[in-house]
C-alpha positions in Angstrom: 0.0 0.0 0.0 1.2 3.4 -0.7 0.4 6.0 1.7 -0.6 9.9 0.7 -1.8 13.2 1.6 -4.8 15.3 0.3 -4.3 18.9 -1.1 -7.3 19.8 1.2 -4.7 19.4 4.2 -3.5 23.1 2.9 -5.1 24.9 0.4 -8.5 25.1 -1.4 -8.9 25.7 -4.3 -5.6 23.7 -5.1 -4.3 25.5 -8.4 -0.8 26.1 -10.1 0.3 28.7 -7.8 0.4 26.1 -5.1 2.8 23.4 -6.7 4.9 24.0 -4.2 3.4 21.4 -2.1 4.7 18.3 -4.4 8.3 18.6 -3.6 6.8 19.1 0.7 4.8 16.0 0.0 7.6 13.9 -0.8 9.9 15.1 1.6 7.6 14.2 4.4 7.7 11.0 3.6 4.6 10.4 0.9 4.2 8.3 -1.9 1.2 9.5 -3.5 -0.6 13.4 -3.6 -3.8 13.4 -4.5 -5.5 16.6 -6.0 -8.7 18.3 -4.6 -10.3 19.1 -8.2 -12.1 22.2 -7.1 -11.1 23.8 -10.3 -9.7 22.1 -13.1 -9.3 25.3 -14.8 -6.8 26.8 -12.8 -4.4 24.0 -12.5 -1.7 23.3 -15.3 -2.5 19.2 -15.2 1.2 18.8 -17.7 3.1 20.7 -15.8 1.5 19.0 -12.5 2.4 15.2 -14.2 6.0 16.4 -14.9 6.8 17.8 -11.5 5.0 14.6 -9.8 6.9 12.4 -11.8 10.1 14.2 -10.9 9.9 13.6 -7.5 8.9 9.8 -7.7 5.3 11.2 -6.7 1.9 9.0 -7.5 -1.2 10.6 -8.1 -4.7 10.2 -7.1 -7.8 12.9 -8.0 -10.6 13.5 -6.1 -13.6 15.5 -6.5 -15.5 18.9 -5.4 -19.4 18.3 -5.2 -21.1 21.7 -4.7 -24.3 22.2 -5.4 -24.0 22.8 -8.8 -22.4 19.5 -9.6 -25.7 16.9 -8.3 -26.1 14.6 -11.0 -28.7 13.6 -9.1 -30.8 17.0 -9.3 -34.2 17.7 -10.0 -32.7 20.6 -12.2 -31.6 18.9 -15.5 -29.7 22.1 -15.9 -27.7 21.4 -12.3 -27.5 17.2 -13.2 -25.8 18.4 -16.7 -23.1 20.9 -15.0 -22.2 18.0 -12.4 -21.9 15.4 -15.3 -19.3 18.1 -17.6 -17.5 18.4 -14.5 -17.3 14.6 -13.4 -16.1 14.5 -17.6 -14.2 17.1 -16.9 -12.2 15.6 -13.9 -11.7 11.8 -15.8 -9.9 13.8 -18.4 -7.6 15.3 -16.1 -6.8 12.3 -14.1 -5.9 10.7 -17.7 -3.4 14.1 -18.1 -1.7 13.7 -14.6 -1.6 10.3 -14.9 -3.5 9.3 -11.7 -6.2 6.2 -12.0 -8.5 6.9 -10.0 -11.1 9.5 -9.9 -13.4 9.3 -6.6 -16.0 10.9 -4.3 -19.5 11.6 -3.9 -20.0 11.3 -7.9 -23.7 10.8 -6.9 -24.7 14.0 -5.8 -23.7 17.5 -3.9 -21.9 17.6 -0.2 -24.6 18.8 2.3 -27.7 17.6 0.1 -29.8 16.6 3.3 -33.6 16.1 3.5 -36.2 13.9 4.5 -38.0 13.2 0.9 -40.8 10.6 0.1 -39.7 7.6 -1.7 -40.7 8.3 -4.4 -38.7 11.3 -5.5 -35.4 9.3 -3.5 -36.4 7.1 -6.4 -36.4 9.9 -9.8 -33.0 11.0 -8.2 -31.6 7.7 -7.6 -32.5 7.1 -11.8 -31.2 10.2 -12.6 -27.7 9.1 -10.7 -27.8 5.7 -12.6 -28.4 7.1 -15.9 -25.6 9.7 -15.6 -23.0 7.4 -14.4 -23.5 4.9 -16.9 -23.0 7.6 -19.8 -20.0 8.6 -17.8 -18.3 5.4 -17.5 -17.7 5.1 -21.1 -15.4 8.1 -20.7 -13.4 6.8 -17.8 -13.8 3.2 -19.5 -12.0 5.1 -22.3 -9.2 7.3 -20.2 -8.5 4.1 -18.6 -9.7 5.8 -15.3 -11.7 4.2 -12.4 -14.4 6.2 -10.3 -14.7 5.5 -6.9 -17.7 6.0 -4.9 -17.4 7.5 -1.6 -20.5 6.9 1.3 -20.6 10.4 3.0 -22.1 10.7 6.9 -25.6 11.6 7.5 -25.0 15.2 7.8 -23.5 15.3 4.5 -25.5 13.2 2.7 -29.0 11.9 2.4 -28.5 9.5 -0.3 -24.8 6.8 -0.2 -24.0 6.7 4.1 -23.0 2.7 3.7 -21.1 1.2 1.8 -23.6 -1.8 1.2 -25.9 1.6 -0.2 -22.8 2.4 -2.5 -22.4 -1.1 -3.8 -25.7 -1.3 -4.9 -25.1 2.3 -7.0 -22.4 0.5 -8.7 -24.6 -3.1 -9.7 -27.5 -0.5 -10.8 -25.2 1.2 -12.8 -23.2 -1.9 -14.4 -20.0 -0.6 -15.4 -16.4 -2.5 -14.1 -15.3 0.8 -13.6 -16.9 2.0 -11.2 -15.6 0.9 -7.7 -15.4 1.7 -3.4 -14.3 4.4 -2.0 -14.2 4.1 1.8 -13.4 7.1 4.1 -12.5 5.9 7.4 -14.2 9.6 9.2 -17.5 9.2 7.6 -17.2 5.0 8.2 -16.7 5.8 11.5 -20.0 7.6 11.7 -22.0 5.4 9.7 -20.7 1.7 9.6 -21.3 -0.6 12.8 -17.1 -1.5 12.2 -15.0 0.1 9.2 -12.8 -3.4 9.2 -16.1 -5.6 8.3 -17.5 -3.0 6.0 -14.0 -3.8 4.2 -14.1 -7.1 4.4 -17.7 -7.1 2.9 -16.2 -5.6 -0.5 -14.4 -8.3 -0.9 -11.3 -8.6 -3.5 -10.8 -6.4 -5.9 -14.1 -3.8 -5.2 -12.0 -0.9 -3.1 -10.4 1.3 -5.3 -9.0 4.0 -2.6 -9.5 4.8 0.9 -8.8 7.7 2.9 -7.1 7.7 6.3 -8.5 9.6 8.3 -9.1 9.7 12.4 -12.2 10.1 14.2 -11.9 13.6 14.1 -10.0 14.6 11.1 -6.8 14.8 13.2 -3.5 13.3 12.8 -4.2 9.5 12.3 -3.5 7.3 15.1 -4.3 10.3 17.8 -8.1 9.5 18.1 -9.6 6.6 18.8 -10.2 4.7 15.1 -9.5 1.0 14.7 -6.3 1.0 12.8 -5.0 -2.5 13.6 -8.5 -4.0 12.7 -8.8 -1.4 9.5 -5.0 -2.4 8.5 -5.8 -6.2 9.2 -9.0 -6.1 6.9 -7.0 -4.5 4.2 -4.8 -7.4 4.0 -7.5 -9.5 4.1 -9.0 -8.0 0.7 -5.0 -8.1 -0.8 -5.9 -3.8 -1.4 -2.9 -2.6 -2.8 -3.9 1.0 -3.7 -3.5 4.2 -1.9 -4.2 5.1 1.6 -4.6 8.7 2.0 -4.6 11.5 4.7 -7.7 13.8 4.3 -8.5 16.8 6.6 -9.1 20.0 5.9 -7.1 23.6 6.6 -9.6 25.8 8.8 -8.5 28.8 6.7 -10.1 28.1 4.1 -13.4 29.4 4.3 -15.7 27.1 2.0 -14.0 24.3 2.8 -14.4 25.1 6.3 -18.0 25.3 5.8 -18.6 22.2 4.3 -16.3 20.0 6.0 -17.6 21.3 9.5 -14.1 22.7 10.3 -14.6 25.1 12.7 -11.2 24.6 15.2 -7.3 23.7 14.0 -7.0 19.6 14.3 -3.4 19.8 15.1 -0.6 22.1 15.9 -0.2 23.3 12.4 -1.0 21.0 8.9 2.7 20.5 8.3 2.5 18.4 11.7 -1.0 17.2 10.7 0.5 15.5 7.5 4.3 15.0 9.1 3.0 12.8 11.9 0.0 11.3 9.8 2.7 10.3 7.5 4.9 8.3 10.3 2.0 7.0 12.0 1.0 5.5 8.5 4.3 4.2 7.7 4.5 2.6 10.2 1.2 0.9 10.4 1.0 -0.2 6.9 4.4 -2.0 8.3 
C-alpha cells in the first residue's frame, strides 16, 4: 500500500500557484498526492504530471461536489453541470496520470432532506443514468471512479457502503468501484474493518485515512490494527490517503464542518500522519 496526503490538508482551491506542495509531500515521507479538483481550470495538469513524476510522486484525483455538480438533481440544468464536471475531472486524471477519480459522484456535499420515496427514487435514476454515460469516458481514459459513502450530515443519499455497492450493480459498469473514508465510516458503519471485508477482493479502489476527528491518524480513537488487518485480508494494494481540511479556508471550512485547527499546524498534521502511517502499513 502506498500512503498519501490530500491537497485539502493546505489549500482550497488547489491551483498552479500552489505546486509548491509536491516537492513538501515527498519530503515528508509520501508516496502518493492526491488533487482536490475544485477547479480544473486553474491548475496546469502537464506541468503538475511532470513535476510529480520528478519527485517519484503518484497521483490520485478527487472531487469537489457543490451544489452545482448533483447529477442527481431535480434541475436537468444542475445534473448536466455535475456530469461536464465529473467528464471534466476523468480527463484530467488521464493528463496527470492518476487512476483513479473518486468521491460523492452521486450527488452534492450537504444535500440533506427527508424526501418521500418516491422522489429518493427519480433522483436515484437520474444518478444511474448519468454514471453509466460517464463510464464510457473513464472506461476510455483508462480511469476508475470510486464512490465514496458520505455521513448523515453530509448526505441523504450513499452513508454505507452496502448503499454504495448497490449504486455500482445498478449502474453496471467494471469501472466504477469503493471508496471508503475511514471519518464518515466511523459515523456510519457498525465497524469500518467488516465494511472492508464485505467488499471483498478487488471492489476498493481507494481509501482515505483519516481519524475520528480529522486529526493526525493514530491520535483519536479509530481501529487502525482492525482497518490495516482487513486490508490485507482483501489483498488492497492502492492508496491510503490522509484527508482533513485547513480551517482557513473558508468554504472548505463550511462544508467540512471545520470550525477549530485539528493539530498544531498541517505541516505536523501530515508530518505525523505520514509516520504513524508508515509505520502501520508495516
Amino acid at each position: 500500500m502506498k500512503i498519501g496526503v490530500n491537497t485539502w490538508v493546505w489549500t482550497s482551491p488547489f491551483s498552479t500557484r500552489e505546486f509548491h506542495l509536491v516537492p513538501k509531500v515527498k519530503e515528508m515521507g509520501f508516496d502518493v498526492i492526491e488533487v482536490a479538483l475544485d477547479d480544473p481550470s486553474i491548475i496546469d495538469a502537464k506541468l503538475l504530471r511532470k513535476m510529480t513524476k520528478d519527485n517519484d510522486l503518484s497521483v490520485t484525483v478527487c472531487g469537489a461536489f457543490g451544489p452545482t455538480r448533483d447529477i442527481s438533481s431535480d434541475d436537468p440544468a444542475i445534473r448536466k453541470n455535475g456530469a461536464a464536471y465529473i467528464r471534466d475531472s476523468i480527463r484530467f486524471a488521464e493528463e496527470v496520470d492518476s487512476r483513479l477519480f473518486s468521491g460523492p459522484v452521486y450527488s452534492a456535499v450537504g444535500k440533506t432532506r427527508l424526501v418521500p420515496e418516491e422522489q429518493k427514487k427519480r433522483e436515484w435514476a437520474w444518478c444511474v443514468q448519468n454514471l453509466r454515460e460517464l463510464g464510457k469516458t473513464a472506461a476510455d481514459a483508462g480511469v476508475t471512479i470510486g464512490v465514496e459513502p458520505l455521513n448523515r450530515f453530509e448526505s441523504d443519499m450513499i452513508n454505507l457502503v452496502e448503499q454504495a455497492v448497490a449504486l455500482t450493480r445498478d449502474v453496471g459498469s467494471p469501472v466504477y468501484k469503493i471508496h471508503i473514508d475511514t471519518f464518515h465510516g466511523n459515523i456510519e458503519e457498525k465497524s469500518v474493518p467488516d465494511a472492508i471485508r464485505k467488499l471483498g477482493k478487488g471492489m476498493l479502489a481507494h481509501l482515505h485515512a483519516c481519524e475520528n476527528d480529522r486529526g493526525i491518524p493514530g491520535s483519536g480513537h479509530q481501529d487502525w490494527k482492525g482497518i490495516r488487518d482487513a486490508l490485507r485480508e482483501v489483498e488492497y494494494d492502492g492508496a491510503v490517503v490522509i484527508e482533513s481540511f485547513t480551517p482557513g479556508a473558508v468554504e472548505i471550512a463550511k462544508a467540512a464542518s471545520i470550525w477549530r485547527p485539528l493539530a498544531p499546524s498541517q505541516d505536523e498534521l501530515a508530518r505525523q500522519g505520514a509516520r504513524f502511517l508508515r509505520e502501520w502499513r508495516n
